[in-house]
N, C-alpha and C positions, 0 to 999 in steps of 0.2 A: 203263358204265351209271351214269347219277345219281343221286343218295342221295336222291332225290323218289320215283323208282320202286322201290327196292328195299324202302323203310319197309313201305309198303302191302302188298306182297307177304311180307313177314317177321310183321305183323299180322295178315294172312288166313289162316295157314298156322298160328299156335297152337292148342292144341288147350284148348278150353270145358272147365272144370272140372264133373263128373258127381255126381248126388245121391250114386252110391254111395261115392265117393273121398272124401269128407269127414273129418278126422280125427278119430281113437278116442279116447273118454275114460275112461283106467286108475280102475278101481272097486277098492277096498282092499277085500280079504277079509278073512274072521275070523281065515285063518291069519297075515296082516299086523298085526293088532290084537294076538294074543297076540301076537308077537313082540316087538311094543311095549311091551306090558307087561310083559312078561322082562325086557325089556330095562333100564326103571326102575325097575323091583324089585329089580335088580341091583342099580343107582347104587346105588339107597337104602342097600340091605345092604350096602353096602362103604365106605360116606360118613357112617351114620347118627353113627356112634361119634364121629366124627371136630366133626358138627357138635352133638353132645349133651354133647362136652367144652366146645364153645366157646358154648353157652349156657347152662351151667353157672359157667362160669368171668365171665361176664360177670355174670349174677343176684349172683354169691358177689362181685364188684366193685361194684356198685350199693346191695349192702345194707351191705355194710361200709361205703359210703361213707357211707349215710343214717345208719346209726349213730353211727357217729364223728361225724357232725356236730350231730346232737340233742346227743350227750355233750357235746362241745366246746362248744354254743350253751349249753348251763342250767349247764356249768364257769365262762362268761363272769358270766352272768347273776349267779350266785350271789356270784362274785365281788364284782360292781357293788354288789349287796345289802350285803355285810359291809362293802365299801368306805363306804356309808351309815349304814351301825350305827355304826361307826367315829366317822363326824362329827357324827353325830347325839351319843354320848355327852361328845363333845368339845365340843359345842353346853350342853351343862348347866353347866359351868364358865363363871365369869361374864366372862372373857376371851374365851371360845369363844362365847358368846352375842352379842357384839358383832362377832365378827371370822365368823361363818359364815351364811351367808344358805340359807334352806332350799329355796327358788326357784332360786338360782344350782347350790348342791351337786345339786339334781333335775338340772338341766341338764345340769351338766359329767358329773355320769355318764351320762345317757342318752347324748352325743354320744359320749361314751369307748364306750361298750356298744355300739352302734349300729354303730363304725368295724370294732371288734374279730368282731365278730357276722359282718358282710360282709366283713372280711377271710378270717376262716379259712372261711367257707362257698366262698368263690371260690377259695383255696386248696384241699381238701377234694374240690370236684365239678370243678374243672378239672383236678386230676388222676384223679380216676376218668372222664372223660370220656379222656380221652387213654390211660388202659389199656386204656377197652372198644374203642376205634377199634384197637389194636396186638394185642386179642385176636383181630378179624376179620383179622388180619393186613395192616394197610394200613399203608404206608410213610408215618412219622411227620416226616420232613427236609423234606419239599416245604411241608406244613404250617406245622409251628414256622417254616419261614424264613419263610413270607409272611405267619405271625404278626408276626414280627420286626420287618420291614421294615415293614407296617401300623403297629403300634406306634409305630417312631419315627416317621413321618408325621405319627400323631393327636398323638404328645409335642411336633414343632415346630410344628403347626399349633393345639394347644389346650392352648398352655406357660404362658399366664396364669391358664388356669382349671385347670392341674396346682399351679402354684405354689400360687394362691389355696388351694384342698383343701388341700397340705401346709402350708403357715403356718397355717392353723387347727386341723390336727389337732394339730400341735405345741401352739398357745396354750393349747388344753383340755389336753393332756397335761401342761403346765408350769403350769397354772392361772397363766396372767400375769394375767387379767382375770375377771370373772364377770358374772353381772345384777346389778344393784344397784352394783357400781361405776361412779366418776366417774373417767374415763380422760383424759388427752392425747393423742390417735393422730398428733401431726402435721398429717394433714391436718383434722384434727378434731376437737371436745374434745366433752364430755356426762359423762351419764348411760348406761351400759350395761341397753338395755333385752333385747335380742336375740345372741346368740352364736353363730352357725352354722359352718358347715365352710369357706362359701366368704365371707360378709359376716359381719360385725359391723354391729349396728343401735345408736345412741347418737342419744340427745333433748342438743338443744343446751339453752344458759341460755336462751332464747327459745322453747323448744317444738318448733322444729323438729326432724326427726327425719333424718339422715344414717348412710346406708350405707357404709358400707368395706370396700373389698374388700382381705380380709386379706394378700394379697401384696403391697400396696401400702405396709402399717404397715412402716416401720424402725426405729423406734421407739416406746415406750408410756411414758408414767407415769401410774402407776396412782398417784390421790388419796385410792384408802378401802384400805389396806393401813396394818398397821404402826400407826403414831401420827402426827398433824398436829400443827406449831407456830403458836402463837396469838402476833405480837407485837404492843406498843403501843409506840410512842414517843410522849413526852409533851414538850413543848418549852415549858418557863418560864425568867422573868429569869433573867441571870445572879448577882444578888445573892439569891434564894432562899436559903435556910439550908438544906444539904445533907441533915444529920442529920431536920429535920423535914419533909422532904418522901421522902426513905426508909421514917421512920415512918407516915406517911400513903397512901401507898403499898402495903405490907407490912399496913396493918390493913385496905384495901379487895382486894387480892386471899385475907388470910383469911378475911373475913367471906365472901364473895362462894364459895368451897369448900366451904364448909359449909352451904351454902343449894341448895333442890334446882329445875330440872335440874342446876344447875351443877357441883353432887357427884359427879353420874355422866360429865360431859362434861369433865369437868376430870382427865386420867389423872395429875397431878405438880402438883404446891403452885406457885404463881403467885410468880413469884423475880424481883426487882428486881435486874438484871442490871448496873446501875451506870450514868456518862455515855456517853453513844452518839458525844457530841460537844461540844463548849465554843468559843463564837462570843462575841463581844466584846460583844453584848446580850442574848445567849439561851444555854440549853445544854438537850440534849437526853439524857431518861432513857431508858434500853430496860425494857421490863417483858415477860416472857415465859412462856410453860407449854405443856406439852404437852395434847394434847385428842384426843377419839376423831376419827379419820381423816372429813374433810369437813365438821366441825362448829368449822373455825376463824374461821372467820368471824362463827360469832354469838357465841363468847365472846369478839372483839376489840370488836365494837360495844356489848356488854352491859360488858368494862371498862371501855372507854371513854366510858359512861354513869357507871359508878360514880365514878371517877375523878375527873369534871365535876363530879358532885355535892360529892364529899370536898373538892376543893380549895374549891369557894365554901365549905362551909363551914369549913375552915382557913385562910378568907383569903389561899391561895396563887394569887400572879398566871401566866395563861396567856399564852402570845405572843399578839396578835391578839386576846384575848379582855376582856371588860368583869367580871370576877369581882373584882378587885382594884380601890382606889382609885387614882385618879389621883395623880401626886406632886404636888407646888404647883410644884417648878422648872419639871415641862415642862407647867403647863398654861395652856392657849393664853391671850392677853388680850381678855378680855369686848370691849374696844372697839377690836379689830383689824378685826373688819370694818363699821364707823361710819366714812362718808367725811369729809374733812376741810371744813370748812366753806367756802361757796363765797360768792362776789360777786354769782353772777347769781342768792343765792337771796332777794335783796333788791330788791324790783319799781322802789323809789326810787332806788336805786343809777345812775351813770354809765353804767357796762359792761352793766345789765341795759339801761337805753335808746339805747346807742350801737346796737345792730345793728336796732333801728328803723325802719319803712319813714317815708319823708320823705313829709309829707305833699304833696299837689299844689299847685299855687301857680296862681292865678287871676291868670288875662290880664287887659289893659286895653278888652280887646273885652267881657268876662264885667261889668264890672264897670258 
């Protein structure tokens, strides 16, 4: 028999599914429903305790953490505060008035307060975060390591702007620099207008304003620290009279101490420091003083104003300069440059009429 004929006949031969054979649908009763509810009445009653420690223990985590960290936050603060009294009383003494900037001192504490503040908050809540995940009993290794590893990924991939943050926190911490100083960064010199964690903001001597990203400083010198040296070297003949050009000297840097700004900007007596050097037509004096930090420059130019003036009038000669008389050996001869007199300046003369055009000469056809 072929499997054409026997299909047909194995189809004809099922039997038609009937309305009444249709499957039942189980209806829960009331006695399934208490049962149910026994049932989690139960849980509850055997579990409550169990999860009424571990939301107890988790609140009593959370609030000791919020405390501790207000406490910690206004322990910083107050700190920061005394830290300010501190320079502020220091700022009254007339050393400390020159040397502390109350713009800068604002600064360097807020960024110190600031670092300190978010440090122990993130210390503080990321370990109460990590007690209430190990109160819920959740396995703490899978985490921390993929902290870990995360970690060092962001450190190699965002190791310039780690570094940048740490070199800046350190520079506020070591107070190498502040606002109001004139710094050398290497790449860059100015004016310190800005200090931040990751740039340093400095105005050049032309205005411009240049950022640095403080990982990249290797070095600093700082020009308003401490005290600045003010020199002048003064270069006259060498036959000068030693004695009275000392004297003269010594009477314009005292006058010049005693007269005000210069009283305040001048931190040490203006000291003729002796020859600097002795050349076969000149010798050169040094004259020097200490000055408040940045301000060396205008009492170099203000010496060297007085200085100008004192010798014109002591008649002492400067290299290069016209304050002194000329000697009579080296001065020049009034008729050196008067040419010497010439042949052709005589119209009657041979040599003026030798180079003469000849005149033309009339043919015997013209004539």
């Amino acid at each position: 028999m072929s499997l054409s004929a026997v299909l047909p006949a194995v189809a004809g031969s099922s039997p038609s599914p009937s309305p009444s054979e249709s499957p039942s649908v189980t209806v829960p009763t009331l006695q399934d429903a208490q049962e149910s509810a026994n049932q989690a009445a139960s849980w509850v009653e055997q579990n409550w305790s169990t999860w009424l420690a571990i939301g107890m223990r988790v609140v009593l985590i959370l609030v000791v953490a919020s405390v501790l960290r207000v406490v910690v936050r206004r322990a910083i603060t107050k700190l920061i505060e005394r830290m300010n009294r501190t320079a502020q009383q220091a700022s009254g003494t007339a050393l400390g008035g020159l040397l502390v900037n109350a713009e800068r001192r604002r600064q360097r504490s807020a960024a110190i307060g600031s670092v300190l503040r978010s440090v122990a908050s993130f210390l503080i809540m990321g370990t109460a975060a990590l007690m209430v995940l190990s109160a819920f009993q959740i396995n703490l290794a899978p985490l921390l390591a993929s902290a870990g590893v995360a970690g060092v990924a962001v450190g190699f991939g965002a190791r310039n702007l780690v570094t940048d943050f740490l070199s800046g926190v350190f520079m506020i911490l070591e107070d190498q620099y502040g606002v109001g100083d004139t710094i050398d960064a290497g790449v860059a010199s100015g004016e310190v207008i800005e200090v931040g964690l990751r740039v340093t903001k400095l105005r050049g001597d032309n205005g411009e304003i240049w950022y640095v990203r403080n990982g990249e400083v290797k070095r600093i010198g700082n020009l308003s620290q401490g005290w600045a040296t003010a020199g002048v070297d003064v270069t006259v003949k060498a036959s000068e009279d030693l004695d009275r050009l000392k004297a003269t000297l010594s009477e314009v840097g005292e006058k010049m101490g005693k007269e005000e700004p210069w009283n305040e900007l001048l931190w040490s007596p203006i000291e003729v420091l002796g020859l600097d050097s002795v050349l076969i037509d000149s010798m050169v004096v040094r004259v020097s003083a200490k000055t408040m930090p940045g301000k060396s420059t205008a009492v170099e130019r203000e010496l060297r104003w007085r200085i100008k003036r004192a010798f014109d009038a002591a008649d002492i000669r400067i290299v290069g300069g016209a304050t002194a008389p000329v000697d009579e050996e080296s001065a020049p001869d009034p008729m050196a440059a008067v040419a010497a007199p010439s042949v052709h300046s005589e119209p009657a003369s041979s040599e003026t009429r030798a180079p003469a055009p000849v005149p033309p000469q009339q043919t015997a056809a013209g004539k």
